[in-house]
N, CA, C and O atoms as a GROMACS GRO file, in nm:
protein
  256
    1UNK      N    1   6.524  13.997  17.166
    1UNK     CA    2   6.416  14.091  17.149
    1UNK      C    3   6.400  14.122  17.001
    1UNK      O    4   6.495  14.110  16.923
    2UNK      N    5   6.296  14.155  16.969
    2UNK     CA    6   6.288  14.147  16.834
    2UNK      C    7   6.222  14.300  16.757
    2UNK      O    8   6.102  14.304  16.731
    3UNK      N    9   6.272  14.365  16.740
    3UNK     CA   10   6.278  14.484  16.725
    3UNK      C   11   6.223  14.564  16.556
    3UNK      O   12   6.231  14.680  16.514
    4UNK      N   13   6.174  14.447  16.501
    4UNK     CA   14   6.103  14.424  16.362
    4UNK      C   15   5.994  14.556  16.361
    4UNK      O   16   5.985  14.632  16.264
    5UNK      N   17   5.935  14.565  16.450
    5UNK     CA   18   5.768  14.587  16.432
    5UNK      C   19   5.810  14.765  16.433
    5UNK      O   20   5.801  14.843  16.338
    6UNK      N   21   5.856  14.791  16.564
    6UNK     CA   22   5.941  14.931  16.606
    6UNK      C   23   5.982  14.970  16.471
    6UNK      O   24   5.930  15.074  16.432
    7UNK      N   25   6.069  14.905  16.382
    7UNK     CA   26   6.188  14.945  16.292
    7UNK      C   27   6.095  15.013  16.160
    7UNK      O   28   6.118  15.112  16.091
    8UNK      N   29   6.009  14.938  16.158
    8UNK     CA   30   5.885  14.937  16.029
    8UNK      C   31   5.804  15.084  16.027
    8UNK      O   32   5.764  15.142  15.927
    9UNK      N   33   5.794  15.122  16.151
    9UNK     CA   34   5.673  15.155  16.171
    9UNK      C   35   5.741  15.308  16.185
    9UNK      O   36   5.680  15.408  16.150
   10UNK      N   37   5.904  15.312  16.250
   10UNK     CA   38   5.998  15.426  16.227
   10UNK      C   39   6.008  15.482  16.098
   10UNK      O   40   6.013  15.599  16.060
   11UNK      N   41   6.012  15.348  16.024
   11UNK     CA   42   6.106  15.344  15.867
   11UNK      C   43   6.010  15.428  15.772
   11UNK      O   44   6.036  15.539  15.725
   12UNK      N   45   5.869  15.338  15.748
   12UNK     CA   46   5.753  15.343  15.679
   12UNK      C   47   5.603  15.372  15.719
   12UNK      O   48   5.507  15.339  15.649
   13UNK      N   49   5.592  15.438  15.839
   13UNK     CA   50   5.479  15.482  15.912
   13UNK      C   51   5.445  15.661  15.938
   13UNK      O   52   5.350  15.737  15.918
   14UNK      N   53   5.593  15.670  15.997
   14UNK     CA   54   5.667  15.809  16.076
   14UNK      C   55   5.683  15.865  15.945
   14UNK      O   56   5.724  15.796  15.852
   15UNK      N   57   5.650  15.993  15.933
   15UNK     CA   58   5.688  16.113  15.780
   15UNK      C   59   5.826  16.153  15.893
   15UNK      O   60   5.840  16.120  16.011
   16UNK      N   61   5.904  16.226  15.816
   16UNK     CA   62   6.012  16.356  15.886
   16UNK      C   63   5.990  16.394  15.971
   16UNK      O   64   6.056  16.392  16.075
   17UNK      N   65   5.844  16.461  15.938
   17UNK     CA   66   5.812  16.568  16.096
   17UNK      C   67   5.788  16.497  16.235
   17UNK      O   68   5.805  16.534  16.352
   18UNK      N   69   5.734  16.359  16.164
   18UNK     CA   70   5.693  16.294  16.301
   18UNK      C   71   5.864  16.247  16.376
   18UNK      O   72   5.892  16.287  16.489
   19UNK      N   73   5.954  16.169  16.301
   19UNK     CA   74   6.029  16.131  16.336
   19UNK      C   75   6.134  16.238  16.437
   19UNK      O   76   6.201  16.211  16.537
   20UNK      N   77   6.116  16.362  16.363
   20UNK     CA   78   6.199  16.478  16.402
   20UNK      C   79   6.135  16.504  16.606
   20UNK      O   80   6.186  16.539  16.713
   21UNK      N   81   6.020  16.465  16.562
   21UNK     CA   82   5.948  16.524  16.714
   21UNK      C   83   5.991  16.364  16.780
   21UNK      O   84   6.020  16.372  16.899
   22UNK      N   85   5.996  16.288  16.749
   22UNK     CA   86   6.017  16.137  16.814
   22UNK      C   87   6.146  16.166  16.894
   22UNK      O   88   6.154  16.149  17.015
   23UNK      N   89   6.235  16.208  16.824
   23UNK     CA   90   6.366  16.202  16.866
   23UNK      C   91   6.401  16.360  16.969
   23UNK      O   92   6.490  16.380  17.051
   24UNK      N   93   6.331  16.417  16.940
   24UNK     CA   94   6.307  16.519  17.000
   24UNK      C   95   6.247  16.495  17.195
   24UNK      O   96   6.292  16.519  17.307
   25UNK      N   97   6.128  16.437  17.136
   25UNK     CA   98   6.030  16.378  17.280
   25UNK      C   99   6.186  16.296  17.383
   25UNK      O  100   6.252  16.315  17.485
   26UNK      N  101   6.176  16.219  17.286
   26UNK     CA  102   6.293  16.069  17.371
   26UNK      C  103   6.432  16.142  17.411
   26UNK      O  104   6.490  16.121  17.518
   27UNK      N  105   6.467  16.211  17.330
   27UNK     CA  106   6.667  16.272  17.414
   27UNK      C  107   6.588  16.362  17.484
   27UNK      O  108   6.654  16.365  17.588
   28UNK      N  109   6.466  16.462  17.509
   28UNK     CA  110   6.416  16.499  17.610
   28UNK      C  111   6.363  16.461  17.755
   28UNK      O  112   6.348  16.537  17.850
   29UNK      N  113   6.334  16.289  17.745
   29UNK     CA  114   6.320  16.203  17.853
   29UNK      C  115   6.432  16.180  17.909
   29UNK      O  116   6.470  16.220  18.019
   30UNK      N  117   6.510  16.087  17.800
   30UNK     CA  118   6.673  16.101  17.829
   30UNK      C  119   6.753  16.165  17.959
   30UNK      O  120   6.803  16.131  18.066
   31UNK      N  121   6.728  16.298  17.862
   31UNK     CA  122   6.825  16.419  17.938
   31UNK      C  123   6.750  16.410  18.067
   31UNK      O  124   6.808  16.478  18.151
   32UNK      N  125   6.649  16.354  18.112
   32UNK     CA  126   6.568  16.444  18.284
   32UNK      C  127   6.617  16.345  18.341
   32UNK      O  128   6.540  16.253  18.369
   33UNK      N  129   6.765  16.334  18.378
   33UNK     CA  130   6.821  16.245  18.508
   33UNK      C  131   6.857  16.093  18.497
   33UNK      O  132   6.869  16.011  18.588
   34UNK      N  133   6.868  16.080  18.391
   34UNK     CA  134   6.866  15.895  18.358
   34UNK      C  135   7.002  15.870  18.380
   34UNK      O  136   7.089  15.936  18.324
   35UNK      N  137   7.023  15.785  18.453
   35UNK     CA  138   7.192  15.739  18.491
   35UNK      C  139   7.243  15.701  18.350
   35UNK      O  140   7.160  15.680  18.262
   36UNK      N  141   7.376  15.692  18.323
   36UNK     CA  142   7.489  15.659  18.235
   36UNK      C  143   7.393  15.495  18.181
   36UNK      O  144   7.315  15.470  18.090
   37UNK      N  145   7.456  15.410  18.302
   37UNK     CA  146   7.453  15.291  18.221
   37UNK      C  147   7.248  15.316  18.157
   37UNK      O  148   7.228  15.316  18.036
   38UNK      N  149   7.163  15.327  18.226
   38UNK     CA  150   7.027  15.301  18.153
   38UNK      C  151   7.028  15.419  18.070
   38UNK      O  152   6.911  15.386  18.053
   39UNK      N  153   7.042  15.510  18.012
   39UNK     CA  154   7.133  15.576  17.872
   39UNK      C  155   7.168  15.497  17.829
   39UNK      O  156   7.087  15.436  17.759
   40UNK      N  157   7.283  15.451  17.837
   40UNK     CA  158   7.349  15.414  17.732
   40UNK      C  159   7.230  15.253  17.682
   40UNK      O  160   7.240  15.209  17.568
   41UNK      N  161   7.158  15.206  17.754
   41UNK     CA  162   7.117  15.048  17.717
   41UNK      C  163   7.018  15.133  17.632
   41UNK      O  164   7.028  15.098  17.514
   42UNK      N  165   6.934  15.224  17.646
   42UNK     CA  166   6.850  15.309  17.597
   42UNK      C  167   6.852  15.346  17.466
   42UNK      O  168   6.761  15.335  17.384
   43UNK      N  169   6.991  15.400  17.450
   43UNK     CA  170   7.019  15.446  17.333
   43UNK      C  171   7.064  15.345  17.238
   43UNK      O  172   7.077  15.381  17.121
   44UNK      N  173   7.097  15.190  17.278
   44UNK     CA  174   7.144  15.109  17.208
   44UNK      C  175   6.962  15.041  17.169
   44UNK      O  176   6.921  15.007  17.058
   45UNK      N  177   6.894  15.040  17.285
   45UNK     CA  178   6.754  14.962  17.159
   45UNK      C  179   6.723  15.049  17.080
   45UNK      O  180   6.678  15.006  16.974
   46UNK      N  181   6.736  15.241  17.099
   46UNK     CA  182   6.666  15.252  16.980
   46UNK      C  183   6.767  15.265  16.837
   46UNK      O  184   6.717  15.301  16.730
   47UNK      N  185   6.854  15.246  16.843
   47UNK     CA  186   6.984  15.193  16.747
   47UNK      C  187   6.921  15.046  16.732
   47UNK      O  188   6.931  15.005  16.617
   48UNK      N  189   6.861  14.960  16.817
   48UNK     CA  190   6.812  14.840  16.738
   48UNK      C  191   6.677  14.828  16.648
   48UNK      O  192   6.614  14.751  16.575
   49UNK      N  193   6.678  14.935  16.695
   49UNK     CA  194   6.505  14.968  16.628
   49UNK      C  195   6.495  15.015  16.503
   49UNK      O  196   6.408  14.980  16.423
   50UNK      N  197   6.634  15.138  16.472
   50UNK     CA  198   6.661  15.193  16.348
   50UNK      C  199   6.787  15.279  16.414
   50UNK      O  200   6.788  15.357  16.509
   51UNK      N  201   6.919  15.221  16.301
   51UNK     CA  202   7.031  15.282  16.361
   51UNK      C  203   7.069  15.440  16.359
   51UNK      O  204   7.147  15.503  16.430
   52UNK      N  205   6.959  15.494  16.218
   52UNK     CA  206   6.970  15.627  16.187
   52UNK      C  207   6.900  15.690  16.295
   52UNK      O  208   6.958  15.788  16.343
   53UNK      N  209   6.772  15.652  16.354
   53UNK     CA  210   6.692  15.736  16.444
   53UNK      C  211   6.771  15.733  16.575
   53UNK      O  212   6.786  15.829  16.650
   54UNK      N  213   6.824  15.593  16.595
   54UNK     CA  214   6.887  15.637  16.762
   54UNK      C  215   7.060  15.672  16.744
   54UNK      O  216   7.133  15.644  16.839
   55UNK      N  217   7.111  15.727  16.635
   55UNK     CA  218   7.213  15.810  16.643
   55UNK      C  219   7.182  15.917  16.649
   55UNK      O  220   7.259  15.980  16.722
   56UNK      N  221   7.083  15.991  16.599
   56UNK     CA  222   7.000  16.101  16.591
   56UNK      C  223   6.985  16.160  16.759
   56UNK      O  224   7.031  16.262  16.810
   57UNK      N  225   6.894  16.036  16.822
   57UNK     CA  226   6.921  16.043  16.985
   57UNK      C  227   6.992  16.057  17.052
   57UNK      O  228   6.982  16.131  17.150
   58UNK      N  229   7.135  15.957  17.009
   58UNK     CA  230   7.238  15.975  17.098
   58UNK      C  231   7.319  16.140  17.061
   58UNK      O  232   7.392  16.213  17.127
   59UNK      N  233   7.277  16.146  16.959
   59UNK     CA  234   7.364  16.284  16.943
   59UNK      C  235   7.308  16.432  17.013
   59UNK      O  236   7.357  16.538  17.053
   60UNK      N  237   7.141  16.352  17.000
   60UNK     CA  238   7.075  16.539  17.106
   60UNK      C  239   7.130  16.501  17.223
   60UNK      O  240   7.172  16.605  17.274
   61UNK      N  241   7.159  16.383  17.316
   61UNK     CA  242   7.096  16.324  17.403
   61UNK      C  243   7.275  16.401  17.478
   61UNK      O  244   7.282  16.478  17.574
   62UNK      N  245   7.432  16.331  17.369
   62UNK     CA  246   7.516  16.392  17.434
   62UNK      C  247   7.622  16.515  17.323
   62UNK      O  248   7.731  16.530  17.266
   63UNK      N  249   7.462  16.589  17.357
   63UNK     CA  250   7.512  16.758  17.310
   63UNK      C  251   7.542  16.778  17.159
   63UNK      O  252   7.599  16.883  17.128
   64UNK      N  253   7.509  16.686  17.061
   64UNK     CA  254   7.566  16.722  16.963
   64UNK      C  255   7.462  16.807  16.881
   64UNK      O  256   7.494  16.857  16.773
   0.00000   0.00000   0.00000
């Protein structure tokens, strides 16, 4: 999968505020009932997408 276009558009598209609400929206989907394993595959594309934004996720996502 090729995760180029996503990464760009996180990196050099998204200001702060947007990114802040991105990660916000998504560990809010997250959290409404999503089993372990599709979490965890979840949180690893958007770590492929941009590793800073989906640590960001995984950290609202488990409580941090």
């Amino acid at each position: 999968m090729n995760f180029g276009q996503p990464g760009t558009m996180v990196r050099e598209v998204l200001d702060d505020a947007a990114r802040d609400r991105l990660v916000d929206n998504v560990a809010g989907h997250l959290l409404g009932g999503v089993s372990r394993p599709v979490l965890d595959r979840a949180l690893q594309y958007w770590r492929n997408i941009d590793k800073k934004l989906g640590d960001r996720i995984a950290k609202k996502v488990n409580g941090g």
